[in-house]
C-alpha positions as CSV (number, residue, x, y, z in Angstrom):
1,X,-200.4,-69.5,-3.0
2,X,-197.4,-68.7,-5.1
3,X,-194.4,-67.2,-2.8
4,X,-191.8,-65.1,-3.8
5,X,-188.2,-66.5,-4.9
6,X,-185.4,-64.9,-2.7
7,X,-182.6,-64.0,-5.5
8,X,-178.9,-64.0,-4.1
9,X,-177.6,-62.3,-2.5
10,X,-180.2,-62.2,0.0
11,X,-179.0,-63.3,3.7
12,X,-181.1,-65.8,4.5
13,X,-179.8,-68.2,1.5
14,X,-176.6,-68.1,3.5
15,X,-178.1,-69.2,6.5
16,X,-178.6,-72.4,8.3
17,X,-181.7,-72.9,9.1
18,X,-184.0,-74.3,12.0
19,X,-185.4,-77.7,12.8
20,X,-189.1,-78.1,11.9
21,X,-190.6,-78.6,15.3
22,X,-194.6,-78.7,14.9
23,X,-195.1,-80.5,11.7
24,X,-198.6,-80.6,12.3
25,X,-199.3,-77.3,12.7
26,X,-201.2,-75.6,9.8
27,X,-199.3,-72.8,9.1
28,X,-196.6,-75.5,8.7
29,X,-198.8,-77.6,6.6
30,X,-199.8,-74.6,4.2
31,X,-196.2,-73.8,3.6
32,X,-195.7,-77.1,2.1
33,X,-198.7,-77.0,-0.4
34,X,-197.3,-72.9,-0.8
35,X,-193.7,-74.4,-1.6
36,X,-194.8,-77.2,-4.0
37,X,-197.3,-74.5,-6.2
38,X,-194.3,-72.3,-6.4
39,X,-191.7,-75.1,-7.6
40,X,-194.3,-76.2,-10.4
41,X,-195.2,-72.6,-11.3
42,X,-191.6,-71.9,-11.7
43,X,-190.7,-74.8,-13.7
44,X,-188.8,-76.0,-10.6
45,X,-186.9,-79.3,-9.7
46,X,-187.1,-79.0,-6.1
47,X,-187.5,-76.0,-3.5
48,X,-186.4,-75.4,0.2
49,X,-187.6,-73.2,2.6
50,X,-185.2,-70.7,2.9
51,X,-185.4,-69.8,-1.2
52,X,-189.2,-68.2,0.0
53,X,-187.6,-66.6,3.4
54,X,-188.5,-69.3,6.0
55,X,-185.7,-70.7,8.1
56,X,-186.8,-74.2,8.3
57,X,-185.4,-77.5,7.2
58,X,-188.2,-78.2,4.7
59,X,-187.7,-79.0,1.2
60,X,-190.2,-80.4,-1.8
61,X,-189.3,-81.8,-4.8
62,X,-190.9,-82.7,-8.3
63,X,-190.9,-86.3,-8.5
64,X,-192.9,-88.5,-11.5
65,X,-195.1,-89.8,-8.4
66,X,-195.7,-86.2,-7.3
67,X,-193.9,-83.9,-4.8
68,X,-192.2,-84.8,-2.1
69,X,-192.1,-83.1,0.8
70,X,-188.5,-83.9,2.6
71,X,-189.0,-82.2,6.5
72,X,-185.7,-82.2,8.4
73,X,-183.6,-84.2,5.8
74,X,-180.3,-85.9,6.4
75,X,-178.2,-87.7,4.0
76,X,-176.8,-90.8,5.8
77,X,-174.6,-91.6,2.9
78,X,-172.9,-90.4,-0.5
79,X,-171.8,-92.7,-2.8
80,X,-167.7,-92.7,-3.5
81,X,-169.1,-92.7,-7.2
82,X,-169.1,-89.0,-8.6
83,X,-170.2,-87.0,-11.4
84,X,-170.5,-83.8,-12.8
85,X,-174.1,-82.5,-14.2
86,X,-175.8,-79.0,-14.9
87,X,-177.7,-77.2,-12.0
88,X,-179.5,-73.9,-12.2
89,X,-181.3,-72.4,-9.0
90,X,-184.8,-70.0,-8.8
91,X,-182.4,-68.2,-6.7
92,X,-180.3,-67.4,-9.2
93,X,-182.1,-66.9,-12.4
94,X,-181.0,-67.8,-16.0
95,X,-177.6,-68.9,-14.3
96,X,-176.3,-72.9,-14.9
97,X,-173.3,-74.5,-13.9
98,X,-171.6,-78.1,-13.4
99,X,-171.5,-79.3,-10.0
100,X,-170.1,-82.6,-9.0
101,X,-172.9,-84.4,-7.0
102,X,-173.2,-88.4,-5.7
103,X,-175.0,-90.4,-7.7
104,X,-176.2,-92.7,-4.7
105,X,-177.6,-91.1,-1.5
106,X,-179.1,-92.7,1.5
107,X,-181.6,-89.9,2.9
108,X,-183.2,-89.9,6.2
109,X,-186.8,-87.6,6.9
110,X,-190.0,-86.6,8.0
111,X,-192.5,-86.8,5.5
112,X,-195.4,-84.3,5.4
113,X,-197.6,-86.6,7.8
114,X,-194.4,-86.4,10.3
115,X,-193.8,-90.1,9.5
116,X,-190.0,-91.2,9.2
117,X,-189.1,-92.0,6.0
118,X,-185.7,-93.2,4.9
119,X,-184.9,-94.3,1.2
120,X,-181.9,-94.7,-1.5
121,X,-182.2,-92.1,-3.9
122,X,-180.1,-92.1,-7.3
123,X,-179.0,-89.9,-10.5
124,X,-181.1,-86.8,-10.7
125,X,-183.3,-87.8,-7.9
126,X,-179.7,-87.7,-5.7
127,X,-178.9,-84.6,-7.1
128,X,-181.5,-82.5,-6.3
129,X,-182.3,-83.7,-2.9
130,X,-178.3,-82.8,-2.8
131,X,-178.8,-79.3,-4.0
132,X,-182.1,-78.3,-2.0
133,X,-179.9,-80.2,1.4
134,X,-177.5,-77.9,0.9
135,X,-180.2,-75.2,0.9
136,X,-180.6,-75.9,4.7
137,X,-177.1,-75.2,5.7
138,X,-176.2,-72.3,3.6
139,X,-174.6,-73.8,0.6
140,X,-175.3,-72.8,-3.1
141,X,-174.6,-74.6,-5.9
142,X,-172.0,-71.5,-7.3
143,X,-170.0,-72.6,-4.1
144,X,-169.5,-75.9,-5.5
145,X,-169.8,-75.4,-9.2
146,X,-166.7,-76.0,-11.3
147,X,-167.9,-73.9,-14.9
148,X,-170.9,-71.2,-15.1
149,X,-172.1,-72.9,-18.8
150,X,-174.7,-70.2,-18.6
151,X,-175.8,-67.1,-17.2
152,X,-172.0,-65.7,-16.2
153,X,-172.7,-62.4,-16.5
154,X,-175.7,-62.4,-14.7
155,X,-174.0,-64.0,-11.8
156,X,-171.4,-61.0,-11.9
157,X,-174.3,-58.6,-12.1
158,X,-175.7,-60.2,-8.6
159,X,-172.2,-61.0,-7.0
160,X,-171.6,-56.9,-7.5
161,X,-174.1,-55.9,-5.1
162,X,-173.2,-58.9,-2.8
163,X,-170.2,-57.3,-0.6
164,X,-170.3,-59.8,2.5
165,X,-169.8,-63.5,0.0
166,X,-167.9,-63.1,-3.3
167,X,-167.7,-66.7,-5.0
168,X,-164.8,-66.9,-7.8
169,X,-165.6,-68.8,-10.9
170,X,-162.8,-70.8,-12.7
């Protein structure tokens, strides 16, 4: 089923979200198949829970092998080595900026089986398993980006009728 994008400023993208307890349970189980139907509907790279209103640390993303489903992610390590790239969000629609993002992680997991996975993920792979982490704890990319290079007025539009987080763009 497709689910509906929260758009900032709604609360729960500033929130930081719960562990996944139950991965077995179906409920649980339909939200990841729900998650990865809306990211490919929606053209997306990657998805986390809270962007469809469920406080859980769950997140999927489009890979060429399929979509991965990431449950109660952490990254172990970032690479010193930096760089800057273009992000957009389905949370914040027609809205791009550059963001500085690792290009080596080292990510540690649950897989959708519950299995522990751990593995090296680089370049684009790195930066969206990056972006969709920072999901879980209440990041978003405009709190890290250095230039909107689309979509500023947009983000003005949904930052005006945001009074509780106002981000300044450079």
């Amino acid at each position: 089923m497709i689910l509906p994008i929260k758009i900032y400023p709604e609360k729960i993208l500033r929130k930081k979200v719960e562990k996944v307890v139950d991965i077995k349970d179906k409920k649980f189980q339909q939200l990841i198949l729900d998650l990865a139907e809306t990211m490919k509907k929606k053209d997306g790279a990657g998805l986390a829970a809270p962007q469809v209103g469920e406080s859980l640390q769950m997140v999927v993303i489009n890979t060429k092998d399929g979509v991965l489903a990431l449950i109660n992610p952490k990254i172990l390590f970032k690479s010193f080595k930096k760089e800057f790239g273009e992000e957009g969000c389905l949370s914040f629609p027609g809205i791009f900026g550059e963001v500085r993002r690792p290009l080596k992680i080292l990510v540690l997991a649950r897989n959708k089986n519950g299995k522990l996975v751990h593995f090296t993920a680089k370049g684009l792979f790195a930066r969206v398993i990056c972006h969709e982490v920072d999901h879980l704890n209440g990041v978003l990319f405009i709190d890290k980006v250095r230039k909107i290079t689309k979509g500023k007025k947009e983000l003005e539009s949904l930052e005006s009728h945001n009074t509780e987080h106002i981000t300044h763009i450079t």
